[in-house]
TORRORO-633703 format. One record per residue: x, y, z of N, C-alpha, C in turn; residue in three letters. Coordinates in pm, whole numbers, plus 50000, padded with zeros to 5 digits. Layout:
residues N
XYZXYZXYZALA;...
This chain:
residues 557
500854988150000500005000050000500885012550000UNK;500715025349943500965034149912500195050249952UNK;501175055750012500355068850046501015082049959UNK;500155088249926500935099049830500815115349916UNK;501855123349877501995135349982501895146049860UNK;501085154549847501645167449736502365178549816UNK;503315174849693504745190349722504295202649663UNK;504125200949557503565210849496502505212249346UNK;502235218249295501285217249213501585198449100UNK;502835200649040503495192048979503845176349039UNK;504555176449161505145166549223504515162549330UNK;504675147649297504105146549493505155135149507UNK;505105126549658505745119449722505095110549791UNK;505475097249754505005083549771505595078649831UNK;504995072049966505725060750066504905048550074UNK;505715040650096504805026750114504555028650221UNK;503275023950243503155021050397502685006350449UNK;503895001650563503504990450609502334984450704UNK;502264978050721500794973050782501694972550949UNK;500774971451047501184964651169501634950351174UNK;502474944251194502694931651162503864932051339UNK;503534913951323503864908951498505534910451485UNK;506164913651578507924921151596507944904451599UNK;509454899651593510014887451610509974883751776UNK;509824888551838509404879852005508034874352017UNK;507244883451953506164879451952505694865551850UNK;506454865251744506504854851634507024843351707UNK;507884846451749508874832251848507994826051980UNK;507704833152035506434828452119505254825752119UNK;505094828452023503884820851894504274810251889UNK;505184806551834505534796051791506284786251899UNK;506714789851997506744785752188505864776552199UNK;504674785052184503314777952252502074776852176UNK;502284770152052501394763251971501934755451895UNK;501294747451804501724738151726501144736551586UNK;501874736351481501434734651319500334747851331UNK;500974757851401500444770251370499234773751400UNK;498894765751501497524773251567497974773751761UNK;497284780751807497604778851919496174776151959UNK;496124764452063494084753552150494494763952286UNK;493234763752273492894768752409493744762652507UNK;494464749952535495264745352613496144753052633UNK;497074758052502498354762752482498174775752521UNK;496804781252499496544798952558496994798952677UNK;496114792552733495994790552892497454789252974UNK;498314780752881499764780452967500614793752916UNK;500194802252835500664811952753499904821452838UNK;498984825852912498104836152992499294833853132UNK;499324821253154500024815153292500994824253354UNK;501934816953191503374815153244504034830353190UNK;503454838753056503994850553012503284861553116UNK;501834862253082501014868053139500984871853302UNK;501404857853366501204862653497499744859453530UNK;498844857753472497434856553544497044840653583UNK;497534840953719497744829453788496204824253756UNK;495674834853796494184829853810493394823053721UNK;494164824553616493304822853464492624806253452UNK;491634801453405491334793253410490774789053234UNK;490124777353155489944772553028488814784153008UNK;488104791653120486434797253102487324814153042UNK;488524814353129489084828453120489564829452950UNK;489954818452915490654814952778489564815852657UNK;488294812352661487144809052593486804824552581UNK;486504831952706486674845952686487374849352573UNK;488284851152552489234856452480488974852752349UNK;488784843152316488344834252185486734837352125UNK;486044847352238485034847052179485154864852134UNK;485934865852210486274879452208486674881952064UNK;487444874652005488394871951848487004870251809UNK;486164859851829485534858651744484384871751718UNK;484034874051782482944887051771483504897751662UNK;484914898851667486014907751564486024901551460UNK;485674890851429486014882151294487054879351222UNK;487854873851391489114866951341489434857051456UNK;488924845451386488854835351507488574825251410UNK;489284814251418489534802851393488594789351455UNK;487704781051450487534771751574488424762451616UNK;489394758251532490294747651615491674758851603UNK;491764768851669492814779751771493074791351641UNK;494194796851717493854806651675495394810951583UNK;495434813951504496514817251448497724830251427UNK;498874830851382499564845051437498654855051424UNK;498464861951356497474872051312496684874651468UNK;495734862451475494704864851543495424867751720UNK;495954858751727497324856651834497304874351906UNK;497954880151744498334892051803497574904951821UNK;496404902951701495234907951774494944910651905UNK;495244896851967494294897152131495254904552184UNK;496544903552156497654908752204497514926852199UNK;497004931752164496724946552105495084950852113UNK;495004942552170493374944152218493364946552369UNK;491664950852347491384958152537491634949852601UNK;490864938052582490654926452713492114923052730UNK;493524928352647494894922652715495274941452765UNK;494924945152900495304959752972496004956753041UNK;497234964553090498174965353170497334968153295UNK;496374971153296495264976753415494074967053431UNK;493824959953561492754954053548491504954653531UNK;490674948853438489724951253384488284952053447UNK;488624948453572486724948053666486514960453719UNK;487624969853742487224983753772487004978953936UNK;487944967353974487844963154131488304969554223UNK;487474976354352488144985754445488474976154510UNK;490144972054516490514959654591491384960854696UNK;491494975854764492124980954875491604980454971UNK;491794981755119491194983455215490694996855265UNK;489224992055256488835008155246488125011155409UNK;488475007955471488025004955651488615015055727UNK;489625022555661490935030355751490475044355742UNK;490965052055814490555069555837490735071655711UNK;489965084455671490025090055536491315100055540UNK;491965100555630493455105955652494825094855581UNK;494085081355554494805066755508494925072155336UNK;494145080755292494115079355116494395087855109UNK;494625090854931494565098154840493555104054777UNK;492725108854796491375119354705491965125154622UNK;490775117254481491015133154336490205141854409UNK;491425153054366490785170554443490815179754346UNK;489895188254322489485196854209489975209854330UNK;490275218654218490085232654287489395239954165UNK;488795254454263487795261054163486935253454072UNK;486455242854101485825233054034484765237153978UNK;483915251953953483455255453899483555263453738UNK;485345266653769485435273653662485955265053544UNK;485415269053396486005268653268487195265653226UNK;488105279453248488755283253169489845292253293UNK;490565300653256491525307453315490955310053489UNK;491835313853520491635322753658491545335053689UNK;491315342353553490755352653545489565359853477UNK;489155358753442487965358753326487145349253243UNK;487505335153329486745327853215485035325653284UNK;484895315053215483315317553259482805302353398UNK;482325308653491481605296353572480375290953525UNK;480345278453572479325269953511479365254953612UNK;477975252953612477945235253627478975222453605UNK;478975229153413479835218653397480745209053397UNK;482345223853413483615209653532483045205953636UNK;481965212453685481565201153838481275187453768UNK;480285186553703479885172753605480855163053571UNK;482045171453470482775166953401483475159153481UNK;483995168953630484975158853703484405147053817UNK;483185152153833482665139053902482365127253828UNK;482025129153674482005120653596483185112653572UNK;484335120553564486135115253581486515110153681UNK;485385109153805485685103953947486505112054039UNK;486335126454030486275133754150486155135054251UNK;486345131354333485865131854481485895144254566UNK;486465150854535486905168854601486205179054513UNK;485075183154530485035195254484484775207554567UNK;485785218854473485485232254557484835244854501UNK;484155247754596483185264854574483475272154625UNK;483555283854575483945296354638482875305754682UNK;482355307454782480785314554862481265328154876UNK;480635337354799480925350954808479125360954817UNK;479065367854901477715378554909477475380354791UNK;476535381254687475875387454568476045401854610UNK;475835408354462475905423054452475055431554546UNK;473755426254577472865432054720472965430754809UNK;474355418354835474425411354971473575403255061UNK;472285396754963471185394754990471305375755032UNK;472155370254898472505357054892474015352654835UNK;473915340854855474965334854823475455331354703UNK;476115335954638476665330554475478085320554468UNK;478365315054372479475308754341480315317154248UNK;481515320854317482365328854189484015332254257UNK;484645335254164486405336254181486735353254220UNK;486295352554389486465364254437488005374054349UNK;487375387554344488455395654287488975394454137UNK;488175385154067488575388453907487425390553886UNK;487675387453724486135390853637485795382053532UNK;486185370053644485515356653590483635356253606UNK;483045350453577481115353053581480995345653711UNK;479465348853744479345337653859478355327053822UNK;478105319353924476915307953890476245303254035UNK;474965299753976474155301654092474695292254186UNK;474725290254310474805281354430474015268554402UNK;472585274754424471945258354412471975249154302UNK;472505255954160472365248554045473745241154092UNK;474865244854142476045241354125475955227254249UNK;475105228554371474505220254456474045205354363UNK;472965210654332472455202354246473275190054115UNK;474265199054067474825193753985475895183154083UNK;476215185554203477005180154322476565161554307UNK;474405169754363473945155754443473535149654287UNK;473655152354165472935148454061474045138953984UNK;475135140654039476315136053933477335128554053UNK;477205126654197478405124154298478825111154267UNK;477525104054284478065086654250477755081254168UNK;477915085354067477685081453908478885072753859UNK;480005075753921481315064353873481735057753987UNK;481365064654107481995063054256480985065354377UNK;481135051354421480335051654545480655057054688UNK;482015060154649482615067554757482485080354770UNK;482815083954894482215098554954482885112054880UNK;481545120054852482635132854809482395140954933UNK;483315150454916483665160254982484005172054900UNK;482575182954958482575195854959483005205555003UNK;484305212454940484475224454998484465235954986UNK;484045245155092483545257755092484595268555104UNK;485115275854997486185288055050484905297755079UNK;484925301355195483575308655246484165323655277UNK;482935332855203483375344855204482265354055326UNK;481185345855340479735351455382479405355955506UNK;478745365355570478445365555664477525356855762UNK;477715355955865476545349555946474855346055916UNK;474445357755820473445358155785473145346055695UNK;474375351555556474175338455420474445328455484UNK;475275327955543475945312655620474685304555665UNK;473895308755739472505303755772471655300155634UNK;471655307455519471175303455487471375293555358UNK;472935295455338473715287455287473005268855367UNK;472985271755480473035255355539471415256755518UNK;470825260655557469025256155495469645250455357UNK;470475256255251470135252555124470725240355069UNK;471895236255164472915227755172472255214055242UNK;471515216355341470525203855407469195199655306UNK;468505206955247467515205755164467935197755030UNK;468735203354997469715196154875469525183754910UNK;470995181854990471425168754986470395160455099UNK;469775164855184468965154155276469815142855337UNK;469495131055307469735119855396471125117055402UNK;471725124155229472945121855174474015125555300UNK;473425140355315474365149755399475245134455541UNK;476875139855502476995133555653477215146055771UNK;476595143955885476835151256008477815143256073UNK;478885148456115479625142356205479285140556333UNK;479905134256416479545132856614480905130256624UNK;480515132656759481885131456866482785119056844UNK;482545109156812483485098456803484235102856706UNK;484005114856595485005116856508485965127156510UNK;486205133956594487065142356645488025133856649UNK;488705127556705490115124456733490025119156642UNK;489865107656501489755104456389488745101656273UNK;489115105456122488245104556063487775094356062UNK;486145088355994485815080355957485935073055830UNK;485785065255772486535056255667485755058455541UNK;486245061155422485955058555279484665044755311UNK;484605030555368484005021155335482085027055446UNK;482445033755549481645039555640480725051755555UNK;481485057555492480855068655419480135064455326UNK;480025057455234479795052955052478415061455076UNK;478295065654945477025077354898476595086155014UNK;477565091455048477595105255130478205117455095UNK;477805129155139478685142155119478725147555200UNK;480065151855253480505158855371481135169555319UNK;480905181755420481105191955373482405198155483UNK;483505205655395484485210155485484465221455432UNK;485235229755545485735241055580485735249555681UNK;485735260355687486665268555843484925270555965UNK;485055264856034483835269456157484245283656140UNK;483275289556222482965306056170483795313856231UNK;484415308456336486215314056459487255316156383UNK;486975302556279488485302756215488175311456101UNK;487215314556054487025321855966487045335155995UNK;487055339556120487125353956156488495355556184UNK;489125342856208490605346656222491285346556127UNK;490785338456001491505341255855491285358255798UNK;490145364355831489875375055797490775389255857UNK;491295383455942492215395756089493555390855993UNK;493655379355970495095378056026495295380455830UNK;494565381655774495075391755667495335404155644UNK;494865411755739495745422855782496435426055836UNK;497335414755900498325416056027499225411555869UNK;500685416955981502035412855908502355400555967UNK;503105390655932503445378355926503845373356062UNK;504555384456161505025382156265503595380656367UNK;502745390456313501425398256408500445381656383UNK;500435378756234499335367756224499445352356308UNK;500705351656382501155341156410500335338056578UNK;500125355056616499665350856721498135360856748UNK;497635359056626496515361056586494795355856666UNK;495505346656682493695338156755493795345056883UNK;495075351356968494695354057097493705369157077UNK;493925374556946493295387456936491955386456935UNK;491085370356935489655365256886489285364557031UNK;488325368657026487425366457148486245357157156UNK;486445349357287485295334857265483935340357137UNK;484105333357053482505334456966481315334357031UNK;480505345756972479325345657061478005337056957UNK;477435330157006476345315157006475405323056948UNK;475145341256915473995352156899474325348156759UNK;475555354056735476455358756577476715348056527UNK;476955338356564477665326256445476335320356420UNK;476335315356299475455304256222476035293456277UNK;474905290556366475145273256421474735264356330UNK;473955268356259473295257856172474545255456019UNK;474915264856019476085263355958477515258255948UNK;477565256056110479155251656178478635239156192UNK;477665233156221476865218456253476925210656139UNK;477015218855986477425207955874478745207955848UNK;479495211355911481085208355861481595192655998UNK;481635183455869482245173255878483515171155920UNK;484285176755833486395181655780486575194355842UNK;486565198255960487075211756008488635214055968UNK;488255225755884489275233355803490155247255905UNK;491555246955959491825256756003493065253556074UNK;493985263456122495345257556206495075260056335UNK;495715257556413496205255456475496445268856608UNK;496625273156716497235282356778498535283756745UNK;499475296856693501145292356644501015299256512UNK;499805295556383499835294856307499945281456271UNK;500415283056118500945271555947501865260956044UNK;502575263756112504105259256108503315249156217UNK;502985254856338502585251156454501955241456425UNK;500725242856333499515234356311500095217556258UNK;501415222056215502115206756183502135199056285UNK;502535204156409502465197656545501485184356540UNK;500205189156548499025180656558498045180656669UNK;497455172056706496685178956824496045165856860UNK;496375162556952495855143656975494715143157002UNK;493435153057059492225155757090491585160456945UNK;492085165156858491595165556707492155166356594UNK;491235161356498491605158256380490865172156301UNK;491885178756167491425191656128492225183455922UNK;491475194255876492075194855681493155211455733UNK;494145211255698494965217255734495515221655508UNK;495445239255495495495239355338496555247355356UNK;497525245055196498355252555209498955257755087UNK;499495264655005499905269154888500955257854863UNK;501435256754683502225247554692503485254554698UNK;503425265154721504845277054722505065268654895UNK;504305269354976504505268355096504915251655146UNK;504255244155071504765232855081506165232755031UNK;506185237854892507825237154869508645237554995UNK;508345250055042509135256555161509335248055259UNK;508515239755351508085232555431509055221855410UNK;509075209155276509555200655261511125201355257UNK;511495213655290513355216455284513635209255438UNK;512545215655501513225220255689512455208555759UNK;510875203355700509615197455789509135188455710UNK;510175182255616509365167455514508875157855592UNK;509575155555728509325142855806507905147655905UNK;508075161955946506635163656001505525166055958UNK;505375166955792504505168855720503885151855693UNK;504815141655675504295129555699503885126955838UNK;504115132055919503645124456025502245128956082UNK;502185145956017500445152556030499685145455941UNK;499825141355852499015135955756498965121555744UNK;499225114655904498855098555934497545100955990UNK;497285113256028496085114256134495405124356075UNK;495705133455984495115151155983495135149055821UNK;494165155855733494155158855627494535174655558UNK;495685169255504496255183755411496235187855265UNK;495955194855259495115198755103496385212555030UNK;496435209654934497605219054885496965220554808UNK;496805237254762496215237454593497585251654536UNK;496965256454388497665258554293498125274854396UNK;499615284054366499995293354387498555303954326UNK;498635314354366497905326454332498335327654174UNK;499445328954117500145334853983499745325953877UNK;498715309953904498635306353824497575310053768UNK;497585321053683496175328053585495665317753523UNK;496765306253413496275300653286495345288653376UNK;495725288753515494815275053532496215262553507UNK;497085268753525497615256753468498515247853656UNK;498975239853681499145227153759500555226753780UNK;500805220553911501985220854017502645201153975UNK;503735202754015504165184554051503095183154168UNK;502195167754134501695167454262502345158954373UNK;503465145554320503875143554361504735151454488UNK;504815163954501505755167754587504905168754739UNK;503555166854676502765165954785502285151954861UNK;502155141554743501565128754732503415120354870UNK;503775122954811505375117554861505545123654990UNK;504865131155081504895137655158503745135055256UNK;502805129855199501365123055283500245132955234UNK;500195139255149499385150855107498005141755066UNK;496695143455135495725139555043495175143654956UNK;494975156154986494415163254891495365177854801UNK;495455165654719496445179354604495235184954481UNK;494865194854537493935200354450494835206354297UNK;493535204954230494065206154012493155215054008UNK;493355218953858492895227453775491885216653719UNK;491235206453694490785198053591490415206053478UNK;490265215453466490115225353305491095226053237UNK;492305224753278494405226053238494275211253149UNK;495415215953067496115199353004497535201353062UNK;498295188853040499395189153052499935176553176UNK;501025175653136501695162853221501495162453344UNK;501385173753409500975173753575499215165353579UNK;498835175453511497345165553513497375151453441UNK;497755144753366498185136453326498525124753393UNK;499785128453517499735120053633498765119853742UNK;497885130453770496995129653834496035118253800UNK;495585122653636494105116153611495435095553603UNK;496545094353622496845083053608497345073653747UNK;497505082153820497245083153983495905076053999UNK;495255081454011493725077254013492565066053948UNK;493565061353814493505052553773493305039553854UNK;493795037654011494105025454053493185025254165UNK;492955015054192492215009754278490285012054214UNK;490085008354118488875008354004489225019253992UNK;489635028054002488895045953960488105048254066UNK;488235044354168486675048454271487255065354357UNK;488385066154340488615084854332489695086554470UNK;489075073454538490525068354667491975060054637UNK;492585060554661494085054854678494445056754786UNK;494645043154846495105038254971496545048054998UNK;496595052555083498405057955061499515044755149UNK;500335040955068501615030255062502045029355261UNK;502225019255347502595017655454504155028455490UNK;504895029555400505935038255450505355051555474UNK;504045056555448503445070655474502935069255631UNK;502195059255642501445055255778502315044555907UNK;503275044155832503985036855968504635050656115UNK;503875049156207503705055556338504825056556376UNK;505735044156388507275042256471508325050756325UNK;508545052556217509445055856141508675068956088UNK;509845078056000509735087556030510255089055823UNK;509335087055772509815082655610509895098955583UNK;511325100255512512195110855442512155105955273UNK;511445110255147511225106955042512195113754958UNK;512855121054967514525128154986515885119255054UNK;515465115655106516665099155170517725096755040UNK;518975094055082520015087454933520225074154981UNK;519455070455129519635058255222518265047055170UNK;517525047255072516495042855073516945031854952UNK;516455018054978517115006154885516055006654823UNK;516724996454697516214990854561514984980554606UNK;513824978554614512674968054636512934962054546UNK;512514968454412512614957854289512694968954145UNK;512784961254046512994966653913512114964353820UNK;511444976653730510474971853620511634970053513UNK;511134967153451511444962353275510844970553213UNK;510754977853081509364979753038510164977852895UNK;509154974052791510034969752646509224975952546UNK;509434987752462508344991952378508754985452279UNK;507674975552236507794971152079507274975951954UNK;506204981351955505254988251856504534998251892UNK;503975003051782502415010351813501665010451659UNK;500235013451685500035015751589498305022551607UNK;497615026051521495925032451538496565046251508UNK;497275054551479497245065851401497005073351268UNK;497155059151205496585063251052494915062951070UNK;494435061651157493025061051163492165071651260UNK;492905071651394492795086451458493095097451428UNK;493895101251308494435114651285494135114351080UNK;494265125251024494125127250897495765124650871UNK;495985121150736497305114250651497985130050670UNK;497675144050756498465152650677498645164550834UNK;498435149350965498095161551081499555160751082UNK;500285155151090501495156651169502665163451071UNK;502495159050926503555164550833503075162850742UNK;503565172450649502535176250529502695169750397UNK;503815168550451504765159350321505175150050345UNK;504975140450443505465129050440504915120050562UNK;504925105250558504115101250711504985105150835UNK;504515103950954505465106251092506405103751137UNK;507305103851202508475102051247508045104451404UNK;507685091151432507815088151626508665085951649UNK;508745089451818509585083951867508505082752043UNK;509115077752111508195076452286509105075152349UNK;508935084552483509305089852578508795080052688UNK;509625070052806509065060252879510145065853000UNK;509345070853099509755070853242508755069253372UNK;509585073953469508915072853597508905085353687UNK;507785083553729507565100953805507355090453963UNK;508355098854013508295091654159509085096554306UNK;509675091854393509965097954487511495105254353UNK;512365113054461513775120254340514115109054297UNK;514295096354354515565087054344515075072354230UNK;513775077154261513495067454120512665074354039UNK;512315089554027512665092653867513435093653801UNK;513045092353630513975093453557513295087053394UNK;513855094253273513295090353168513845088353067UNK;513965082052983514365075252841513625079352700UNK;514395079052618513625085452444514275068052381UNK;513035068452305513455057752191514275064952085UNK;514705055452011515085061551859513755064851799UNK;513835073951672512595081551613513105071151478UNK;511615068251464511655059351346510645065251222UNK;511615066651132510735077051026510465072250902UNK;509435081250863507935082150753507705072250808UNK;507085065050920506025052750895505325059051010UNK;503775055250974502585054151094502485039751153UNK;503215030251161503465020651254504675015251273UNK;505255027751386506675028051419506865011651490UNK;508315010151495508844999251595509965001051600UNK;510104999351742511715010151851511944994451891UNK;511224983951975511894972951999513024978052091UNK;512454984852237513664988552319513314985552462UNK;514084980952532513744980752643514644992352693UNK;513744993352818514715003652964514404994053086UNK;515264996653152515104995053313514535003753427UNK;514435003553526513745011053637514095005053762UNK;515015007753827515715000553959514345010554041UNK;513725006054173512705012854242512955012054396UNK;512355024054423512955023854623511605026454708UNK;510805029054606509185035254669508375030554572UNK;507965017354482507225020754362506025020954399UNK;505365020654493504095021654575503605035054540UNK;504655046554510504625060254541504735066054347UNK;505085054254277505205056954133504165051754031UNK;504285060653942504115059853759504725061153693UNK;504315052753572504625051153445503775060853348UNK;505195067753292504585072953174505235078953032UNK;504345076052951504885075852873504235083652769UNK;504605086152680504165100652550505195095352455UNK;504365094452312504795095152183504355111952124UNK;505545114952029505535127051958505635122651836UNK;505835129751747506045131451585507305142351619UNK;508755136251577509905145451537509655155651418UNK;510415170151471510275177451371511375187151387UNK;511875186951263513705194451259513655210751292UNK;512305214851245512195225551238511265236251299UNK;510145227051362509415231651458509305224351584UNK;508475223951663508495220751798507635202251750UNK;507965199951851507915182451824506045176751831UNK;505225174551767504125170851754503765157151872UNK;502735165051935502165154652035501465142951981UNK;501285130852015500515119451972499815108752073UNK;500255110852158499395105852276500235102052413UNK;499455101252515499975096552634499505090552727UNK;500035084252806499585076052944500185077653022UNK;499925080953180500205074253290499665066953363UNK;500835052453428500135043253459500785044253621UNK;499355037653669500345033953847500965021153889UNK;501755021053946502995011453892502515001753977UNK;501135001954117500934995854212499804985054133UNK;499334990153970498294982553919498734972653802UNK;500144974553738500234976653628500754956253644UNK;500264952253556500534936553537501324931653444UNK;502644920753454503014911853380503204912353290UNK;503614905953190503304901353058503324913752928UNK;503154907752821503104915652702501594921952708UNK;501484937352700500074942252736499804951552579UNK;498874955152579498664967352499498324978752559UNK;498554988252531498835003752619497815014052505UNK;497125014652569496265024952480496525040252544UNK;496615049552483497695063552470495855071952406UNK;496325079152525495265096052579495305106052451UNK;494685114852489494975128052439495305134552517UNK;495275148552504495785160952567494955160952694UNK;493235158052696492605164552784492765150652848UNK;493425138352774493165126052894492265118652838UNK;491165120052785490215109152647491115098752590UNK;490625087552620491405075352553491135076152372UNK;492145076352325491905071352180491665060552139UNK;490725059952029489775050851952490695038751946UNK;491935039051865492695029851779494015031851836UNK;494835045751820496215042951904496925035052027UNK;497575026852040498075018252125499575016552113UNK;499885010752167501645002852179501274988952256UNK;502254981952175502664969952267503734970452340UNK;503804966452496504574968352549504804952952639UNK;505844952152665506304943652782506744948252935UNK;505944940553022506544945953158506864929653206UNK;508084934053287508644925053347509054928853498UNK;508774923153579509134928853774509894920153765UNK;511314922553850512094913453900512544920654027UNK;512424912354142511804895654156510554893354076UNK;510094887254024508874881953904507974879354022UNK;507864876354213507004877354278506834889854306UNK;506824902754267507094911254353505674918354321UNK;504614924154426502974921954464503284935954573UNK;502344942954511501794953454567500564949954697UNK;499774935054675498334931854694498834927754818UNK;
């Protein structure tokens, strides 16, 4: 087959183009484990076993697969042949990710134990300055399995009610209850696990009251109220399922966030002694009675509030400028608040475009809640939405025993921290681009020139990333490369990886990406199906890849 490119009115330029066809490992192990060129369901089955890794697999798991070929109309009845072989091989039902969407963690432990996807400004569009609020990223990201969303409660222009909007620009606003609504209308649509609402509250006593009439009416039975047994610890992701709890500052701490923005840095530290007991007339009780997650520090201030407080448990927020800061002098006490206390980091003030922080610097640190942009593209979100990927998608991730062990004191900065074990990863192919993209997105004159980018985003000491060779004019490249990955935390890592289109003369053409979590990722020769920009899986693009763990026992479960 033949693709033609026009140069110019007169000339054009013709490449053959090859088909996807199976690399020689894959041919050889074909031919391993079948005979006179078919491979019986027998030979699958020790071929799922022994390459695959899926101990579990049984003749019913194998028949699957075969019916699977067959529904595609390439299936053989007495087995199955190369072709078809490698089909399955490049097909869904063979994912590096398991396929039941099984929440197979222990979900019994304080909600101080996980990881929450956390939205910030979860109302807005577009920039952080002018774009427009709406329903929709609320939708979008609870639909993506969100679990964190945040509103910003500011007085309307009469001061009459409550609106949703990005105090101090001239972004639009959107109504409260629609944005409510869209909360209880969309929460457990992918995830039965609990969201959590939070309020950056701007309002007086008055709205506040009537903020919670509108907040109880809403959600009803949904709503969780906390009690006293939950003060000294949260209650559990498995305790909560189809609930919404609502956090943020009781109405003290909110009068002390309001002072201590006019004090200078030295003055704000000892700020709460300037508060006088709250009077029971002025505060919205009915308002302090729905906060679940009490949001606020500490006496001391930021620094202090790391301490902890053995009589309570608080969501403790902080800029990621400030975490930076923190993790130089207080990496080890920032893990040790966040065995018991929930800390929420979201984006610096300067980020206008909306655009996203490493979250890892938070995740590696015990951070649960690293609030995003979900409106942003880009590699930071990228590892987020691939973070989250694990444990079904249900929006929790267990956080790894070196975060929660009580007696040790885990430094994710350490040069003292050993090797557990080593991935493999082997890119052999790819292919679905001549079908996702037009013959003329990437170069105008000629087919693509890939190449893929395969690393690991993880504690310092086991990131690190690799480029294939760029293999050019073809739309079904093959690099046939392995890398290594020696690991000291992979509990705490991903895989990821991005193909481009090389270009001598302009900036290098995107073509898709993945990140995977290294705590899900299985065995064997897989097929890797590769994102877009916003994170949408593509139709047809994939790679075949090989993963290999050594020790070959080595189990996250």
């Amino acid at each position: 087959m033949k693709v033609t490119f026009k140069v110019c009115f007169c000339c054009v330029r013709s490449f053959k183009v090859k088909s996807s066809e199976p690399p020689q490992e894959i041919k050889t192990l074909f031919d391993d484990y079948s005979q006179n060129g078919r491979m019986s369901v027998d030979e699958m089955l020790r071929f799922v076993i022994q390459v695959q890794g899926e101990t579990h697999a049984d003749s019913n798991y194998v028949k699957d697969i075969f019916n699977m070929l067959k529904h595609h109309g390439v299936f053989h009845p007495r087995g199955l042949h190369l072709e078809e072989y490698y089909r399955y091989l490049l097909s869904d039902f063979n994912s590096p990710l398991p396929l039941s969407g099984e929440v197979w963690q222990d979900m019994n432990q304080p909600l101080s134990h996980y990881f929450l996807y956390t939205g910030h400004n979860s109302y807005l569009t577009g920039n952080q300055l002018n774009s427009r609020s709406s329903t929709e990223p609320i939708v979008k990201a609870l639909r993506r399995g969100v679990r964190v969303i945040e509103l910003d409660l500011w007085p309307n222009s009469s001061g009459t009610e409550a609106e949703v909007r990005h105090g101090g620009t001239l972004t639009s606003t959107e109504d409260l209850q629609k944005c409510l609504n869209a909360v209880k209308e969309n929460a457990f649509e992918v995830s039965e696990y609990p969201v959590v609402l939070t309020f950056e509250d701007h309002l007086t006593p008055d709205l506040q009251k009537k903020v919670a009439k509108m907040v109880s009416k809403t959600f009803g039975g949904t709503l969780f109220r906390s009690r006293e047994e939950y003060t000294k610890c949260f209650p559990s992701p498995e305790a909560l399922k189809n609930k919404i709890l609502i956090s943020t500052k009781p109405p003290k701490e909110y009068l002390q966030t309001h002072i201590s923005q006019g004090a200078t840095t030295s003055e704000s530290v000892n700020v709460e002694e300037l508060i006088q007991d709250e009077d029971e007339k002025t505060v919205a009780v009915e308002y302090r009675d729905l906060i679940s997650i009490h949001a606020g520090n500490r006496k001391g201030g930021l620094k202090n509030s790391l301490n902890g407080d053995p009589n309570r448990v608080i969501r403790l927020s902080m800029s990621e400028q400030w975490l930076e800061t923190l993790v130089k002098t207080r990496g080890t006490d920032l893990v040790k608040f966040t065995q018991r206390n929930i800390l929420r980091i979201f984006p610096k003030t300067t980020r206008f475009d909306s655009s996203n922080y490493d979250p890892l610097v938070g995740w590696i640190h015990g951070a649960q809640m690293v609030a995003f942009n979900m409106q942003c593209h880009g590699k930071f979100l990228w590892m987020m939405q691939g973070m989250f990927k694990a444990n079904g998608g249900c929006g929790y991730v267990k956080k790894p025993d070196v975060l929660l062990s009580n007696g040790e004191n885990f430094d994710p900065y350490s040069q003292n921290l050993q090797i557990k074990t080593t991935l493999k990863v082997k890119i052999f192919n790819g292919e679905g681009w001549n079908l996702d993209f037009s013959q003329d997105h990437f170069d105008r004159y000629s087919p693509p020139d890939f190449y893929a980018k395969v690393g690991i985003a993880g504690i310092p000491l086991d990131t690190t990333s690799y480029r294939t060779e760029t293999d050019t004019d073809e739309w079904f490249p093959v690099w046939d490369e392995e890398f290594e990955f020696p690991l000291r935390v992979p509990e705490l890592a991903l895989l990821c990886i991005t193909v481009k289109d090389h270009d001598k003369n302009t900036p290098n053409d995107f073509a898709g990406q993945t990140c995977l979590p290294l705590s899900e990722i299985k065995p064997g020769i897989r097929a890797v199906r590769l994102h877009d920009r916003v994170g949408d899986v593509f139709k047809h693009v994939r790679l075949l890849v090989r993963f290999v763990w050594e020790p070959p026992r080595y189990s996250f479960r």
